[in-house]
N, C-alpha and C positions, 0 to 999 in steps of 0.2 A: 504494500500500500504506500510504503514511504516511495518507491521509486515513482509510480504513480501519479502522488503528490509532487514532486520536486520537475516531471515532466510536466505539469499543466500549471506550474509556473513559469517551466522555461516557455514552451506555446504562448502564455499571455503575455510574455517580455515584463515576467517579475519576478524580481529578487524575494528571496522566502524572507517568511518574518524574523525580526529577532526571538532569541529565547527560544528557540526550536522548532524543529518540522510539526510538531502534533499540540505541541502544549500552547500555545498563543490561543485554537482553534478554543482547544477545551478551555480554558482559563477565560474566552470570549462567553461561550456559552451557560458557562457556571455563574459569570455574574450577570447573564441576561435571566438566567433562572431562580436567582436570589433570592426574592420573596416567596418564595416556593419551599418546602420542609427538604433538609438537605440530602436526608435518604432518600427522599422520592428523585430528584434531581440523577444522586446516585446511580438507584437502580435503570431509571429509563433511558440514560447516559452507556449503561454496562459495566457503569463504575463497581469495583466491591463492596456492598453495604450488608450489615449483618443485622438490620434491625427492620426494614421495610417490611411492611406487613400488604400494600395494597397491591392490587391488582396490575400487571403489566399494562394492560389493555388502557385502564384507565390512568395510570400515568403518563404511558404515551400522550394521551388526548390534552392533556393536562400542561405537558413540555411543548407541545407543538401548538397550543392556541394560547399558553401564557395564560391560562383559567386558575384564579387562586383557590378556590373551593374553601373546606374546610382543610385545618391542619390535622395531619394524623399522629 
C-alpha cells in the first residue's frame, strides 16, 4: 500500500507529507473524528481498541456522516 501511496503522489506532482507516509493521513482523520468517543473512532479506523462495545455497522455510519449520537 505504501508503494501505492508514494506512486499517486508522484502522478499528482507531490511531495509526501511531513511526519510520514501513513501517519499525517490518520492523525488528519483522528482529529476530524474528535468529538466522537475515542474507541468508537478506534474500532471503525481498525485501530486496536479493547473496550468498544458497538456495532461495526453503526460506527461506520457514525465516522462517515460525522453523526455524534449518544456516547457509549
Amino acid at each position: 500500500m505504501s508503494k501505492l501511496l508514494r506512486e499517486a503522489y508522484a502522478r499528482a506532482g507531490l511531495e509526501t507529507l511531513r511526519r510520514g507516509l501513513w501517519h499525517p493521513w490518520k492523525r488528519k482523520r483522528a482529529t476530524e473524528c474528535k468529538h466522537m468517543p475515542l474507541n468508537n473512532v478506534a474500532k471503525a479506523g481498525g485501530w486496536k481498541c479493547r473496550s468498544s462495545q458497538a456495532l461495526p455497522e453503526a460506527l461506520k455510519q457514525r465516522v462517515l456522516t460525522g453523526e455524534r449520537g449518544t456516547h457509549q
